[in-house]
C-alpha positions, 0 to 999 in steps of 0.5 A: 938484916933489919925489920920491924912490926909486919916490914919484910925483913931481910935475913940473909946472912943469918943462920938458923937451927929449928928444931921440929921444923917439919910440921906445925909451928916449927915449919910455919917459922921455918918457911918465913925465915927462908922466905926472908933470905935465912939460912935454915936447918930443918930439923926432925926426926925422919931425915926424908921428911925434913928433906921433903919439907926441905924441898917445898922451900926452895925458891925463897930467898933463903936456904932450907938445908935438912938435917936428922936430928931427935932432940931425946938423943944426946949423941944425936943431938950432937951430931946433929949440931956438928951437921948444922955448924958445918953445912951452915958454916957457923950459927947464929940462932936457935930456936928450940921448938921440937915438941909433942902435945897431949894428943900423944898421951890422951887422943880425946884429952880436950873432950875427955880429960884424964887425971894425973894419976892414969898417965903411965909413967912411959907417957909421962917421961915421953913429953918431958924427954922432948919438950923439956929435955930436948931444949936442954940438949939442944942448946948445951949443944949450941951453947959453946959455939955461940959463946965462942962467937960472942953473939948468938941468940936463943928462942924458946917456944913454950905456951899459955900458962894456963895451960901448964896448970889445966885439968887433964893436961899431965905431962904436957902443962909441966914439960911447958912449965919446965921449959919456962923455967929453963928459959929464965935460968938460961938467960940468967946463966948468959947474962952479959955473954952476948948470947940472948934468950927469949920465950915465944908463944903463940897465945891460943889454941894452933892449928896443928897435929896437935890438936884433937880430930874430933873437934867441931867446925866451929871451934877449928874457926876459932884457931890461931893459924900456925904462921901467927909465929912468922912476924915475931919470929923474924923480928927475933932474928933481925937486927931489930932485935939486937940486945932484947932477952929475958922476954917472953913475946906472945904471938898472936899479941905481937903488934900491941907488945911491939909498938909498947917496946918502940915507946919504952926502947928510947929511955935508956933506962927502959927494957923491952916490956914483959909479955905476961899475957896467955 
């Protein structure tokens, strides 16, 4: 179980739980993952669709195994990680990625941005209800199992801070500000528990769902592809990454925060580098 930089890792023996595993980002870390031998629940809110995804997997070295799971739902929720413990025969990471974008709220919000005080309360509590709230649960979920086991390890997908403070960007910049938040007070709780957390971003504007229709061929040139997450991801849930918490790894800078962590990794006073950037 080891990789490092754009090496092929070696997951197989590794268990792991992606939320919103079945479009974007989610199912780009999910593909590498099974690719590199995980053990990976795919995980969604439309069982079919998390089986269809499922399906496309087959072949890699690893195991794509399907799960319904709507991380608003407590009692889902819980169900859900019950399912995953037991077709997984256990868990060693999370990775909380489950999340809807403005795009939800305004359609036009890049090309016609709405103010704060037009988004409906509905719309507001809808964003905070997955991307903020739906991390808590997952991982009050999880949580116990990982400390039973006395290892684990806990990856946050969030993005730019300047998008959690752009015009226009209500409920979405907060429920990504939120998320952070959540993050370092996760891994604060979880100090010396064995159990890690880490934020993981892509560093731009990705090509996914998300992103608007309307949206010149020019600036779609210009997005990161979705796989931008495969590399750090992998690295997350290698053995590379034994110890590594509190970061906040930005994707599409990945090589550059790598090589600086190698440089800093053999001072024994040293912690893997902050990545501030985005």
């Amino acid at each position: 179980m080891s990789t490092s930089g754009r090496e092929q890792a070696d997951l197989r023996g590794v268990r792991v739980l992606v939320t919103g595993a079945t479009s974007g980002i989610g199912r780009a870390m999910a593909e590498a993952l099974v690719g590199a031998g995980a053990a990976v629940a795919i995980t969604g809110r439309d069982l079919a669709r998390a089986q269809a995804v499922a399906a496309a997997m087959a072949g890699g070295s690893g195991r794509a195994t399907p799960v319904a799971m709507d991380v608003r739902d407590e009692e889902q929720v819980a169900r859900g990680v019950a399912e995953v413990l037991e077709r997984l025969d256990g868990l060693d990471v999370l990775v909380n990625n489950a999340g809807v974008g403005m795009r939800n709220v305004n359609p036009r919000f890049l090309t016609d941005p709405q103010p704060f005080w037009k988004v409906s309360r509905r719309a507001f509590e809808d964003v905070i209800a997955t991307n903020l709230t739906g991390y808590f649960l997952v991982a009050v979920a999880v949580v116990p199992h990982l400390l039973q086991a006395g290892r684990g390890r806990i990856v946050n997908v969030t993005m730019n801070h300047s998008t959690m403070r752009r015009r226009g960007f209500v409920p979405y910049g907060p429920s990504r500000a939120g998320a952070e938040s959540l993050s370092r007070i996760m891994e604060a709780d979880l100090a010396g528990s064995g159990v890690s957390v880490n934020m993981l971003l892509p560093g731009g504007a990705t090509a996914t769902g998300m992103i608007p229709d309307e949206l010149t061929p020019e600036v779609r040139e210009r997005l990161l592809p979705a796989s931008v997450m495969a590399a750090p991801i992998l690295w997350l849930c290698s053995a590379a990454a034994e110890g590594v918490t509190g970061e906040r790894i930005v994707a599409a800078e990945f090589d550059g925060w790598l090589e600086e962590w190698k440089r800093r990794a053999g001072s024994p006073a040293a912690r893997p580098p902050g990545s501030e950037g985005g």
